[in-house]
ROSERO-584951 format. One line per 10 residues: number of its first residue (from 1); for each residue x, y, z of N, C-alpha, C. Coordinates in Angstrom, 3 decimals. Last residue first. Layout:
BEGIN
NUM> X,Y,Z,X,Y,Z,X,Y,Z; ...
***
This chain:
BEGIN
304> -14.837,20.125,-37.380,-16.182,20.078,-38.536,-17.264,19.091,-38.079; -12.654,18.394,-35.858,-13.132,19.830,-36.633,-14.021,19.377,-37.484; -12.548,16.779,-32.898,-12.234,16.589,-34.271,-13.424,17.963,-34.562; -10.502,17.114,-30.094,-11.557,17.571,-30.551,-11.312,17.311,-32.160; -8.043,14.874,-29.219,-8.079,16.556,-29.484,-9.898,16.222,-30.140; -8.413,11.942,-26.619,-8.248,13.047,-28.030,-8.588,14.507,-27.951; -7.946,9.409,-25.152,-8.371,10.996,-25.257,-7.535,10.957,-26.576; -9.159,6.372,-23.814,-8.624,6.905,-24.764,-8.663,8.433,-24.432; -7.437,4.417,-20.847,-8.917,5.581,-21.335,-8.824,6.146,-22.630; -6.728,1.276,-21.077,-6.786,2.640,-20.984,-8.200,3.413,-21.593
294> -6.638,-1.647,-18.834,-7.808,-0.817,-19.862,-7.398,0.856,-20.086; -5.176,-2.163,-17.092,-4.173,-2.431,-18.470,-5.713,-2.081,-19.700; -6.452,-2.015,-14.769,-5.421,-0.824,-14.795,-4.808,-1.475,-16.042; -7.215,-4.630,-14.488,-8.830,-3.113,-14.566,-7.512,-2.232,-15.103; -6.867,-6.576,-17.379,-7.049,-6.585,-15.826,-7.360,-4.947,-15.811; -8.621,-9.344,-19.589,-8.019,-8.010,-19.089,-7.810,-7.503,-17.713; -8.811,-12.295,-21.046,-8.853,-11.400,-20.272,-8.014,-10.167,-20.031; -8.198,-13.327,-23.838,-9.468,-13.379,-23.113,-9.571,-13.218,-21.914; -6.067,-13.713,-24.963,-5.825,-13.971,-23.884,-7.232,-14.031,-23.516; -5.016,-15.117,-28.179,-5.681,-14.701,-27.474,-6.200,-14.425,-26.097
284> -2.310,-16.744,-29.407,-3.283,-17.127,-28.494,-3.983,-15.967,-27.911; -0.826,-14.787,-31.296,-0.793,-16.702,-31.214,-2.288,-17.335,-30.766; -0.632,-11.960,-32.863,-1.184,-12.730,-31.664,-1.582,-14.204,-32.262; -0.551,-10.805,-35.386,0.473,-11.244,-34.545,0.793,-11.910,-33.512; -2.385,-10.404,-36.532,-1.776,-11.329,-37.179,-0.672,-11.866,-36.350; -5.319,-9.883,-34.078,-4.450,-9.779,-35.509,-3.476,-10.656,-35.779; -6.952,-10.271,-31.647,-6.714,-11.500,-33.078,-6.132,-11.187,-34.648; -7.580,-10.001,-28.503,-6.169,-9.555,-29.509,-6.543,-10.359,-30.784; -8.882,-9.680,-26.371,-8.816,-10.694,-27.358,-8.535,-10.421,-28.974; -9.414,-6.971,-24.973,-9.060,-8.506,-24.446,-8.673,-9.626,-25.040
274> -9.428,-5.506,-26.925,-8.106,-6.065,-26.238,-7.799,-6.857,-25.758; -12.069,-5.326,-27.945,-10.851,-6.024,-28.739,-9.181,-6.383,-27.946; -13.225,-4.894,-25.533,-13.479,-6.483,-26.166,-11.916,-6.619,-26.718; -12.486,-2.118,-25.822,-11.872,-2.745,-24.403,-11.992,-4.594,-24.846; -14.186,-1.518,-27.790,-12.627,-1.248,-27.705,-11.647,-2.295,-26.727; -16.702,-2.242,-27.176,-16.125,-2.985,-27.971,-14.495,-2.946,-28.286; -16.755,-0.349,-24.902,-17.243,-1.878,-24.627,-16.358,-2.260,-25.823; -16.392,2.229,-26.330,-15.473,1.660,-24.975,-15.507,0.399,-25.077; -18.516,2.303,-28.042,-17.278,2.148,-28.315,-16.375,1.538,-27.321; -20.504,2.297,-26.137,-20.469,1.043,-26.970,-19.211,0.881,-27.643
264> -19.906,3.738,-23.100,-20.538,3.844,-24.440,-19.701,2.427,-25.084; -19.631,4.725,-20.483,-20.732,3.697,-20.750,-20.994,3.370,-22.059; -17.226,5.653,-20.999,-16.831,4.619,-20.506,-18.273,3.965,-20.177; -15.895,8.090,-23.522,-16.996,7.569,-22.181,-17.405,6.565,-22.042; -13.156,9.191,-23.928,-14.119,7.934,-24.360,-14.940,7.923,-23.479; -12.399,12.831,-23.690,-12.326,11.484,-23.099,-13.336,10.389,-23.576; -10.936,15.428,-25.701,-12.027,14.684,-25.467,-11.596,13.525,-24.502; -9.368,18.750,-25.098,-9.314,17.091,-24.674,-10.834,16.940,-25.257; -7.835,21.565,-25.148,-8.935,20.919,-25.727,-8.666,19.723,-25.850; -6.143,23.186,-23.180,-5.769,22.028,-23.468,-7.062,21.776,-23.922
254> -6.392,26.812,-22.770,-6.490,25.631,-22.012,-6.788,24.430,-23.080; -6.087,29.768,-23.670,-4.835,28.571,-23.137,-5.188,27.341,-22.682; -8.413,30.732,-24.515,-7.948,30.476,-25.086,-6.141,30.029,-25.153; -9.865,31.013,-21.893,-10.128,29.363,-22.774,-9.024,29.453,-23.812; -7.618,31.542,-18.971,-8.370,31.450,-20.002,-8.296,30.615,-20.936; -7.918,29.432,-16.160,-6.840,29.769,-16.921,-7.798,30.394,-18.515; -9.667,28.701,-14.247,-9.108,29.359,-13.716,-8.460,30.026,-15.027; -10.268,26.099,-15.462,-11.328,27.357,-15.301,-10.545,28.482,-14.992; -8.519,24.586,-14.350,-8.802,25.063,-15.790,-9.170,25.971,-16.422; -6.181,25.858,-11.458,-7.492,25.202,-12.280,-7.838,25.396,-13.877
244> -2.869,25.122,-11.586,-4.075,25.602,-11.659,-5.703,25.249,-11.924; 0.383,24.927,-10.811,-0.704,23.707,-11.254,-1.815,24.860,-10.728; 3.354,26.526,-11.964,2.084,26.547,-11.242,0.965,25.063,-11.342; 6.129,25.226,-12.260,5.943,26.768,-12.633,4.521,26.722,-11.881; 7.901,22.817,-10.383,6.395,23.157,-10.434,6.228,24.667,-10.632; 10.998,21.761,-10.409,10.179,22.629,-10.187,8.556,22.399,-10.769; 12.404,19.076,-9.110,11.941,19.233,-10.396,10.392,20.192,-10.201; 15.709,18.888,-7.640,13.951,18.605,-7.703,13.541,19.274,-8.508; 17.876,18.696,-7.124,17.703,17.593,-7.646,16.208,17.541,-8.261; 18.585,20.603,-5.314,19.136,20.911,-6.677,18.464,20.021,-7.864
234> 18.410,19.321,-2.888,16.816,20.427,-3.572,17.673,20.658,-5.239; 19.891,16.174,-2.249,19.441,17.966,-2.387,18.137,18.258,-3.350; 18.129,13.838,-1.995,18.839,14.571,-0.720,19.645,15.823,-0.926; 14.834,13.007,-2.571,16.120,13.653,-3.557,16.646,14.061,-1.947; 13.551,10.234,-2.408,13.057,10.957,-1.840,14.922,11.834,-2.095; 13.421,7.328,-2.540,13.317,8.533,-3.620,13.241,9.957,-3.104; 13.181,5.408,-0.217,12.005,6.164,-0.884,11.941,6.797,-1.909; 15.986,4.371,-0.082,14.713,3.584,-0.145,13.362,4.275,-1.026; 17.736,5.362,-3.205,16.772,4.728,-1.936,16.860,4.928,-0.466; 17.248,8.640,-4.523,18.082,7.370,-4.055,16.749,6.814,-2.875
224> 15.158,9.334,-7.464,15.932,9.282,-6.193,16.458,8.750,-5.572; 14.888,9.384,-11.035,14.635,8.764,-9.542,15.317,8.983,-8.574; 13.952,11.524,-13.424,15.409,11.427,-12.317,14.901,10.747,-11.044; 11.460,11.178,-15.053,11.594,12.171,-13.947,12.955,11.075,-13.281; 9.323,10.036,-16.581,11.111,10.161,-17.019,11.856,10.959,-15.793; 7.090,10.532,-16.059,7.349,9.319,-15.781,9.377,8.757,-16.040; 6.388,13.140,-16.399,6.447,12.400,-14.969,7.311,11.256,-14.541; 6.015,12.956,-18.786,6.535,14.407,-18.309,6.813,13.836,-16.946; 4.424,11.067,-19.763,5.450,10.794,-20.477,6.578,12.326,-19.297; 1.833,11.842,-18.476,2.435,11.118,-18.139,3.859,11.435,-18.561
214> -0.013,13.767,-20.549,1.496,14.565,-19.808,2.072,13.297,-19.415; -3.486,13.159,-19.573,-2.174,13.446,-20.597,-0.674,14.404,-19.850; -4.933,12.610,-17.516,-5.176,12.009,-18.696,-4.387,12.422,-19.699; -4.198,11.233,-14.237,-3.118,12.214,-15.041,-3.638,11.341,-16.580; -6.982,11.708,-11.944,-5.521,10.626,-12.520,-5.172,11.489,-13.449; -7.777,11.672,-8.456,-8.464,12.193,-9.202,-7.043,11.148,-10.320; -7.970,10.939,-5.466,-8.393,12.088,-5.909,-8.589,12.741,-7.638; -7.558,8.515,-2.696,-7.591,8.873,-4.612,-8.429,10.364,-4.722; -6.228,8.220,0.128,-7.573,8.741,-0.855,-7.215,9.655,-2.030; -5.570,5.101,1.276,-5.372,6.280,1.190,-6.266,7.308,-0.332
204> -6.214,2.357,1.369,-5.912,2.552,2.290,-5.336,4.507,2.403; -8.502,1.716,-0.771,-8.722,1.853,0.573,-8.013,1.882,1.484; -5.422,0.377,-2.539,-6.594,0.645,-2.451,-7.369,0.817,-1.027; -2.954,-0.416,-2.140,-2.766,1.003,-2.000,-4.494,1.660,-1.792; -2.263,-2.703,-3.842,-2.300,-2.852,-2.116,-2.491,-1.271,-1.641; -2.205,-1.464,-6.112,-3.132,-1.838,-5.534,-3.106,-2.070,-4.341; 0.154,-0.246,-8.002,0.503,-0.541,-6.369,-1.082,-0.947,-5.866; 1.180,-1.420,-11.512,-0.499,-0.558,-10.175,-0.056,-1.128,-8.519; 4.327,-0.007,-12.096,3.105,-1.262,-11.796,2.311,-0.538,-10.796; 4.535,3.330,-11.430,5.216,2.462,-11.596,3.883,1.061,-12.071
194> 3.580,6.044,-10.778,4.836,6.009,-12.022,5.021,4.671,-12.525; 1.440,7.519,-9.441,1.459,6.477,-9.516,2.465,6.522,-11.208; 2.135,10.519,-7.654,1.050,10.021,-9.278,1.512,8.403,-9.193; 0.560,13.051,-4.970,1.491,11.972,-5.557,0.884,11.493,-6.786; 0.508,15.522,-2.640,0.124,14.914,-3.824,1.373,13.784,-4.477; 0.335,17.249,-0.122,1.173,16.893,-1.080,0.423,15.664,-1.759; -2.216,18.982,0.219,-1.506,19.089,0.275,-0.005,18.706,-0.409; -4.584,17.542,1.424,-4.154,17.661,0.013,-3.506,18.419,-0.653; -4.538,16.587,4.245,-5.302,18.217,4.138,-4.824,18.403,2.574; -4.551,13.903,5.930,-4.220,14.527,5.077,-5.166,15.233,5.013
184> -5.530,11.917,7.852,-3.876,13.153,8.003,-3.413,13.634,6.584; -6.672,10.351,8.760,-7.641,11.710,8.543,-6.463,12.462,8.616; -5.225,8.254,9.405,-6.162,7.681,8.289,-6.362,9.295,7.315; -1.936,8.472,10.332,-3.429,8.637,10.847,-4.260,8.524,9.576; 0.213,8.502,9.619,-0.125,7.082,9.840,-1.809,7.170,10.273; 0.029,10.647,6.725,0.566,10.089,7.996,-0.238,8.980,8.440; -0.451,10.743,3.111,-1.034,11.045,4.104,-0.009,10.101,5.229; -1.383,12.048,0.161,-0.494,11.290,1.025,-1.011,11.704,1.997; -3.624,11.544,-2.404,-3.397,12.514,-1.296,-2.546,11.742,-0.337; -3.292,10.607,-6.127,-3.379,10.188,-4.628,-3.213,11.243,-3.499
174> -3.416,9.612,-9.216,-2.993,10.753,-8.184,-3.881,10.827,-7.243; -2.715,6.915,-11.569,-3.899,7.714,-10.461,-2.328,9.154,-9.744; -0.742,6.579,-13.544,-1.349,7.821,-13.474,-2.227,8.398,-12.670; -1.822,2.402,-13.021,-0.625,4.010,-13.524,-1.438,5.420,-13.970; -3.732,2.816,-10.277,-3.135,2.366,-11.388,-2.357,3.677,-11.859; -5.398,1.969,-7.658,-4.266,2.403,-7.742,-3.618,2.411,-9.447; -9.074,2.729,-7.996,-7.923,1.752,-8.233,-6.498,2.921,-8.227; -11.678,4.060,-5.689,-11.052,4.513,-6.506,-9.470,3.051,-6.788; -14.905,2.210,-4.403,-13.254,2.894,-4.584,-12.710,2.974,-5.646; -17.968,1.347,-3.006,-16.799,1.477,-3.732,-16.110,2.570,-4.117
164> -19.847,-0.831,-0.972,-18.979,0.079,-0.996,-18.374,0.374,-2.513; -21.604,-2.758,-0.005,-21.964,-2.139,-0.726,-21.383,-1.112,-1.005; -21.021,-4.935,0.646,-20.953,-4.583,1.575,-21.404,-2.978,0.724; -21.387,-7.133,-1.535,-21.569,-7.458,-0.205,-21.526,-6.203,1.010; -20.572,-5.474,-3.977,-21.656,-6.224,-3.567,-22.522,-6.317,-2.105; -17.670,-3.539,-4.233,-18.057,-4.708,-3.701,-19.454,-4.804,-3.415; -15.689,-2.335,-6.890,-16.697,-2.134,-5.840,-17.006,-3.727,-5.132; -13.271,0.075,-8.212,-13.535,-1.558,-7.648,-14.976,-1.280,-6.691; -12.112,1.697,-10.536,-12.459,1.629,-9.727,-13.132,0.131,-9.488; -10.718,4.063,-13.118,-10.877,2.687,-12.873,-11.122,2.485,-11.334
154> -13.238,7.006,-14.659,-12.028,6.569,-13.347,-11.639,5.034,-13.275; -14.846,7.272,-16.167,-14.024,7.347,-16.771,-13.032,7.115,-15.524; -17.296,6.790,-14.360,-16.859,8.378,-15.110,-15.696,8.417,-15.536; -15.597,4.205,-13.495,-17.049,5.184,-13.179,-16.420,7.016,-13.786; -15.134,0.771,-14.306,-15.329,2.259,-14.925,-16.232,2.988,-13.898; -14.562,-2.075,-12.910,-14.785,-1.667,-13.526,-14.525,0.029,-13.750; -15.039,-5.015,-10.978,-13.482,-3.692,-11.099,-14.447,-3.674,-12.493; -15.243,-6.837,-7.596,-15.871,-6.178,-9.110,-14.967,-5.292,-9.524; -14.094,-7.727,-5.877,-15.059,-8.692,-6.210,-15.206,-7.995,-7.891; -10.757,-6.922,-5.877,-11.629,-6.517,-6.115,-13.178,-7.522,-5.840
144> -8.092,-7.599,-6.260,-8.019,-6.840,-5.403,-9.303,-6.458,-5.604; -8.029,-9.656,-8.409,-7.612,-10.376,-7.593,-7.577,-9.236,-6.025; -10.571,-10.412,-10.687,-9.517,-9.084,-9.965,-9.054,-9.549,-8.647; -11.983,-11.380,-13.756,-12.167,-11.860,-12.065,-11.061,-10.658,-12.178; -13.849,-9.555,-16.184,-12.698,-10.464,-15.643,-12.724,-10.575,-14.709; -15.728,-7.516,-17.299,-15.917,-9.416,-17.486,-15.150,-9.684,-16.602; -16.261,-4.774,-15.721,-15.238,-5.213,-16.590,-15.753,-6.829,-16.298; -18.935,-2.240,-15.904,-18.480,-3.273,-15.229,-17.652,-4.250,-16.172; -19.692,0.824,-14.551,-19.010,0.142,-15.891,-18.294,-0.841,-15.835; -21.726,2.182,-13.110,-20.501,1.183,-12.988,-20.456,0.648,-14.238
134> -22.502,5.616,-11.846,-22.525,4.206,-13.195,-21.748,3.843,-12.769; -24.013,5.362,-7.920,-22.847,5.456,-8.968,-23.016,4.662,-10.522; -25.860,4.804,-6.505,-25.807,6.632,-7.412,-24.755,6.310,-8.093; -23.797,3.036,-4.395,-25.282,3.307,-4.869,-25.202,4.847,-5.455; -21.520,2.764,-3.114,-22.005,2.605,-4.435,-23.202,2.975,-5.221; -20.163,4.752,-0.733,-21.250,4.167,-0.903,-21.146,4.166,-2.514; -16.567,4.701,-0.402,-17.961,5.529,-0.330,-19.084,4.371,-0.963; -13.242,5.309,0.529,-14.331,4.769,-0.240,-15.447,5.244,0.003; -11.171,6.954,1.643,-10.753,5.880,1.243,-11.587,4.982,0.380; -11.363,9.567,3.022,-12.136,9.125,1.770,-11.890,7.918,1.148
124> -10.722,11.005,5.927,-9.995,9.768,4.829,-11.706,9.831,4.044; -11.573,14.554,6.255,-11.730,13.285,6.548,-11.277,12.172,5.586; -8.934,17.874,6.983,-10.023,16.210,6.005,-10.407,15.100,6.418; -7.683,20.583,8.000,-7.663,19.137,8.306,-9.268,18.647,7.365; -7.184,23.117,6.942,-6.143,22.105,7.642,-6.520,21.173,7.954; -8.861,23.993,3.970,-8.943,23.744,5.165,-7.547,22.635,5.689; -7.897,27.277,2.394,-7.904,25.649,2.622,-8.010,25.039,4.085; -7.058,29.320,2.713,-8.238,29.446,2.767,-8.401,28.055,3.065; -3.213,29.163,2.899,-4.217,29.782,2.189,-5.981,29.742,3.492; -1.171,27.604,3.340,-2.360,26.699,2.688,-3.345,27.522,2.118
114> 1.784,28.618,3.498,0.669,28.750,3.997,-0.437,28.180,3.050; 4.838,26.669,3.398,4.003,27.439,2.827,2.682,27.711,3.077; 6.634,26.067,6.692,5.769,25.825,5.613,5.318,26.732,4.763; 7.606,26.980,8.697,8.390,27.479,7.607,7.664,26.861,6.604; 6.553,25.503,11.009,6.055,26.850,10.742,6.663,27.545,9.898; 6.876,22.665,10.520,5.586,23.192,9.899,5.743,24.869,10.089; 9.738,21.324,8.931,9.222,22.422,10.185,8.195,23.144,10.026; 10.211,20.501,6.853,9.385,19.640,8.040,9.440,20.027,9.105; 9.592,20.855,3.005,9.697,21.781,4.391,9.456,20.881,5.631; 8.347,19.969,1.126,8.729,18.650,1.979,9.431,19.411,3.533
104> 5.318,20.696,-0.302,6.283,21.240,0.071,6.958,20.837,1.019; 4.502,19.023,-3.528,4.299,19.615,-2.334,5.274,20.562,-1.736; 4.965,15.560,-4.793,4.792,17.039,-4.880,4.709,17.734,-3.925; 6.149,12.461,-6.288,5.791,13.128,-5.083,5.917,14.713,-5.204; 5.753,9.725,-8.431,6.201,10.760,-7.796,5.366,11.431,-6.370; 6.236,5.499,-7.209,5.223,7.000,-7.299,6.517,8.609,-7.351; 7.567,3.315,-8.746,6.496,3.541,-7.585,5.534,4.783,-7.858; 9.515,2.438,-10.336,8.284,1.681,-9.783,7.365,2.007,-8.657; 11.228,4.442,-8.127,11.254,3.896,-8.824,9.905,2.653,-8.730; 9.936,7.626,-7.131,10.654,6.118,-6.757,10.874,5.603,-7.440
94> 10.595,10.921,-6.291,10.893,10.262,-7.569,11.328,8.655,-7.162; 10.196,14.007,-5.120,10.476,12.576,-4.554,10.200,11.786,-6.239; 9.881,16.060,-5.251,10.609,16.002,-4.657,10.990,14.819,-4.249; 8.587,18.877,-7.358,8.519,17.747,-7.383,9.502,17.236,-6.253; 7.595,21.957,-5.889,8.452,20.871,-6.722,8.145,19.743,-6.388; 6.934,25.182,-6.111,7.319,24.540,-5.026,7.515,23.222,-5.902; 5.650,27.975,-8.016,6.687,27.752,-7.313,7.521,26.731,-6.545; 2.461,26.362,-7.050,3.269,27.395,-7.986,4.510,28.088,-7.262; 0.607,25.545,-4.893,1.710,24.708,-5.638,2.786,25.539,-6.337; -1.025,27.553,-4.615,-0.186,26.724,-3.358,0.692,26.263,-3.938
84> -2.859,29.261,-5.449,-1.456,29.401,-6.192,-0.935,28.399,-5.125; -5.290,29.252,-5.191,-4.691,30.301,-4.856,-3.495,29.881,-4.934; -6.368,27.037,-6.855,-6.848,28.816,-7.690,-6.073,30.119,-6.815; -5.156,25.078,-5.362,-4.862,25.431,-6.786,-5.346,26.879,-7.391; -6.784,25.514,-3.103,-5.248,25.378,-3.223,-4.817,25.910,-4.600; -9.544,24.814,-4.070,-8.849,26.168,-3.598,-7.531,26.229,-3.612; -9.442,22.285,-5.313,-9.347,23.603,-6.240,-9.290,25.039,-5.254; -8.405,21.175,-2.980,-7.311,21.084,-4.197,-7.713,22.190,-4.454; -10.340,21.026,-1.991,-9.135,21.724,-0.428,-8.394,21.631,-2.093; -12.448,19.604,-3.014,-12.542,20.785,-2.748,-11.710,21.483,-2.211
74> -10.886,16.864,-2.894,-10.838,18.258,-4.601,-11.042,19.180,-4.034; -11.755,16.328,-0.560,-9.890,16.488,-1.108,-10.556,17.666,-2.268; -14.302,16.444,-0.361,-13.880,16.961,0.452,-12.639,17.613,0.297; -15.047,14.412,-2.688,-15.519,15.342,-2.502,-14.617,16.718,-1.607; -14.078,11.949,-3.361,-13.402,12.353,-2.659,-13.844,13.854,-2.855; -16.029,10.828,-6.294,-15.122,9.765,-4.541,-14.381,10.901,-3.688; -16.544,13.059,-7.236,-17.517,11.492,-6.783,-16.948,10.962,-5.815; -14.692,14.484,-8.085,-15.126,15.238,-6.751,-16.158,13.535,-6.312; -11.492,13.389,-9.346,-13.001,12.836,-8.960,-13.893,13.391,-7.646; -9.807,15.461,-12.035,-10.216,15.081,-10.864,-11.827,14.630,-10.500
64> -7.675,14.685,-14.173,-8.840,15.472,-14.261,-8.848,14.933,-12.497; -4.966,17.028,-15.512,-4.978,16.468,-14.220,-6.711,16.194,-14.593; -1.841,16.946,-17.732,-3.252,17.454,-17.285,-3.988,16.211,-16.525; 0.801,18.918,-17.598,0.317,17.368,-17.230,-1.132,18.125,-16.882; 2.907,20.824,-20.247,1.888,20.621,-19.197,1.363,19.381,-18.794; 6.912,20.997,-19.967,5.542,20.945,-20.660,4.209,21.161,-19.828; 8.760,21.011,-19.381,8.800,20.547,-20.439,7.491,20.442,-20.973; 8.453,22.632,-17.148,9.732,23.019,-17.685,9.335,22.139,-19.098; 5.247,22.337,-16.134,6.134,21.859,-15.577,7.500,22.463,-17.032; 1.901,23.025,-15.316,2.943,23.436,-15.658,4.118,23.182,-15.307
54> -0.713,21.185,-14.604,0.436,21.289,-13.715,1.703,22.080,-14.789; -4.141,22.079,-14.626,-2.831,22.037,-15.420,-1.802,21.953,-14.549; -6.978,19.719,-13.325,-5.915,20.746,-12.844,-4.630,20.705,-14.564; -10.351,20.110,-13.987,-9.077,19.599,-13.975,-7.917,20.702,-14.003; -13.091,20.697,-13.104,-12.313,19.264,-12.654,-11.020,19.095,-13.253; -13.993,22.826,-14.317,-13.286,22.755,-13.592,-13.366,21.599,-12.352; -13.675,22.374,-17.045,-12.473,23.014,-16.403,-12.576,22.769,-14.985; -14.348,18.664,-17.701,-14.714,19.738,-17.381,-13.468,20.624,-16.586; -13.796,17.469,-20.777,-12.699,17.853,-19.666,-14.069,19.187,-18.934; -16.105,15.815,-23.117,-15.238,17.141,-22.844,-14.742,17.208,-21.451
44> -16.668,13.100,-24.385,-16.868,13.799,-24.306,-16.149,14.900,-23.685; -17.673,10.590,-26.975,-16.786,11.105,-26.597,-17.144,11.987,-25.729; -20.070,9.375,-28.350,-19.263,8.502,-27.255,-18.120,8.877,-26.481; -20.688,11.387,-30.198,-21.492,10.837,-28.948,-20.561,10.505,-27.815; -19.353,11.355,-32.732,-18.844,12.018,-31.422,-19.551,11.933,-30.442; -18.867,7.384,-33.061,-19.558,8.339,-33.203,-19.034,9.518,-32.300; -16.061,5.957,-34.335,-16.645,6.374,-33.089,-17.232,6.838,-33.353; -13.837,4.533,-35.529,-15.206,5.008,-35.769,-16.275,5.283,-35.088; -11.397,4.946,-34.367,-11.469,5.977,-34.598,-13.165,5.940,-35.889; -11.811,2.859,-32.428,-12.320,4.474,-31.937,-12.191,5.199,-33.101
34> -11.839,0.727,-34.311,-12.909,0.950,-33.387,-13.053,2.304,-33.457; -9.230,0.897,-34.946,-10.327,0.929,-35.878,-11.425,1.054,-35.078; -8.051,0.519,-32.174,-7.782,1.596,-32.897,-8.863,1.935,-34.529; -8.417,-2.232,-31.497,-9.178,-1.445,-30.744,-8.898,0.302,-31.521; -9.422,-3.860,-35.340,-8.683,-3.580,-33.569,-9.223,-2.274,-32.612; -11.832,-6.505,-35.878,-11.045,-4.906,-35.987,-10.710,-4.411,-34.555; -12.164,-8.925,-38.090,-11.713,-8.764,-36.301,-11.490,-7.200,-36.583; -14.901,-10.040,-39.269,-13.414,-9.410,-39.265,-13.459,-8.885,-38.251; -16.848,-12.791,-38.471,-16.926,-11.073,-38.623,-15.183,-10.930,-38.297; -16.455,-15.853,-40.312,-16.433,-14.811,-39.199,-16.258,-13.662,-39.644
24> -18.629,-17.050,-42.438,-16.944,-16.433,-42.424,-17.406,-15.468,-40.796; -21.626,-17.827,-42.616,-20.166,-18.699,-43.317,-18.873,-18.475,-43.471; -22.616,-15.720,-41.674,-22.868,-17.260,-41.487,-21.420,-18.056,-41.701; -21.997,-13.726,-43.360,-21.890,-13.751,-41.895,-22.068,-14.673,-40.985; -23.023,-14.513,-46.029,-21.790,-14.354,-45.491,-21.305,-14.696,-44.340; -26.304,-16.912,-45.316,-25.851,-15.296,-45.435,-24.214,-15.440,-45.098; -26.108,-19.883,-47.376,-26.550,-19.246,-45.963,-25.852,-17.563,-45.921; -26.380,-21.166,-49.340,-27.476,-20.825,-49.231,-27.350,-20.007,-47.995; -23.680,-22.784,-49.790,-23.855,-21.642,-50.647,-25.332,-20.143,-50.311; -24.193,-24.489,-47.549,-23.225,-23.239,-47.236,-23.394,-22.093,-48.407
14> -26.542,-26.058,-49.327,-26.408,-25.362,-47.826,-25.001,-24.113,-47.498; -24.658,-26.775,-51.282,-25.495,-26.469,-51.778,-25.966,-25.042,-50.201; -23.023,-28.360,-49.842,-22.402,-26.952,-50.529,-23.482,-26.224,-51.183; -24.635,-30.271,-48.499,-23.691,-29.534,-47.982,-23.098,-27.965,-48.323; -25.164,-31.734,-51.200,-26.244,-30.854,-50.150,-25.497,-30.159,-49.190; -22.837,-32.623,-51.831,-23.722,-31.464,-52.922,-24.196,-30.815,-51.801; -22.437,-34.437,-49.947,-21.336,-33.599,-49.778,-22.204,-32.815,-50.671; -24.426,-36.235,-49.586,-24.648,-35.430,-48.935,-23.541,-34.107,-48.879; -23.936,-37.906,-52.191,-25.361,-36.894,-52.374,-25.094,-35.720,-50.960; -21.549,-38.915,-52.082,-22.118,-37.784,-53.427,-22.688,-36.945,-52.996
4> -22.678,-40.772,-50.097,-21.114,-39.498,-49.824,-21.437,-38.304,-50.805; -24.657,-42.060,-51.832,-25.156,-41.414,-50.656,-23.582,-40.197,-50.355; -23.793,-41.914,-55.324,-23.786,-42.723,-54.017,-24.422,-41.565,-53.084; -26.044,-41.885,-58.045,-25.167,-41.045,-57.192,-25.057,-41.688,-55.815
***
């Protein structure tokens, strides 16, 4: 038997000898085979009351909110919200690629709608200390970040060096507007992010919380003329029946959500498979992700 003979046998002899998993890559499974083998561990429940319903003509947008980063805003929201501020008053601004807008655009403050109990004035929340926080930390570089990852299911950026971190601009955050003064907002009017992640938006105004279902109710919304969107009749604006608290609303009206929890192994491997696409349709694999093209999954509660 020549020597080529002998080492091509031993060869097959060797591949015959080694475990499957040796000798064929692990099947790729997408990020949708993933979740839906999820343990229910990895999932978990909407607290009421972190999240707002916005009742709108076509439907409901459900709101959750981050008392973690912006303690001060939620708290001026869920009073607002349990005393009816919003209910009745509209959508009123519509950009394109940009953001809606809520509230009451009234600009004679003493024909305003009264705030209620709420306090008139907030401090900017633009960021906060990292420390106490999970970080759920994403592989990829970020070109608005040192670090960009997960915290309680929020997308958010932190930095190392200075030991800070923030809430990300991405599609569906909801934001507290605010005047040229940092501390000029009282949360009040509200906004959602409609368009590409406006990141230049980070630390410079305070995230409050993001829209985990309804988008599709927002995002079709009649844009306004330019520059801002901003509708030049009221005929144009797109009522608000109430936005409430959860808690507020009995259980047997309120939206049964799960959310992926964003320290769990599903997430990790969900979020893997995106990064690196390898079904049949994908050429090249990208092997990276950016923080606002990771979605959050939700679901209805599974029975039994």
């Amino acid at each position: 038997m020549s020597l080529r003979t002998t080492l091509l046998a031993s060869a097959v002899a060797l591949a015959a000898a080694l475990p499957l998993s040796a000798a064929e890559p692990a099947k790729y499974r997408s990020a949708q085979e993933i979740l839906d083998a999820s343990p229910a561990g990895d999932w978990r429940t909407l607290d009421p009351a972190n999240t707002l319903y916005m009742e709108l003509e076509g439907g409901r947008v459900i709101i959750e909110l981050a008392p973690a980063f912006a303690p001060e805003h939620v708290g001026n929201i869920r009073t607002l919200a349990h005393e009816g501020f919003w209910n009745g008053l509209n959508i009123y601004r519509s950009q394109d690629n940009w953001v809606v807008q809520f509230g009451d655009p009234t600009e004679d403050e003493a024909k305003r709608k009264s705030i209620g109990t709420a306090k008139a004035k907030l401090p900017a929340e633009f960021e906060r200390k990292a420390e106490g926080l999970r970080f759920d930390r994403l592989p990829d570089a970020d070109g608005w970040a040192p670090q960009v990852g997960f915290v309680d299911g929020f997308q958010a950026g932190r930095d190392p060096a200075t030991g800070q971190a923030w809430m990300a601009h991405c599609y569906g955050t909801l934001g507290a507007g605010r005047d040229t003064a940092p501390d000029s907002s009282n949360a009040t009017e509200l906004y959602v992010v409609i368009g590409q992640s406006p990141r230049q938006l980070d630390r410079n105004i305070t995230v409050v919380g993001r829209v985990v279902k309804g988008m599709e109710l927002l995002s079709v919304i009649k844009r306004g003329p330019d520059p801002m969107g901003m509708y030049d009749k009221p005929a144009d604006y797109t009522p608000i029946k109430a936005i409430r608290l959860a808690s507020d609303v009995p259980e047997a009206e309120r939206t049964a959500l799960q959310l992926l929890r964003t320290d769990s192994k599903t997430f990790a491997e969900a979020t893997e498979a995106r990064r690196n696409r390898r079904d049949a349709w994908y050429v090249r694999p990208a092997g990276h992700i950016d923080l606002c093209n990771v979605p959050l999954p939700v679901r209805a509660p599974k029975k039994g």
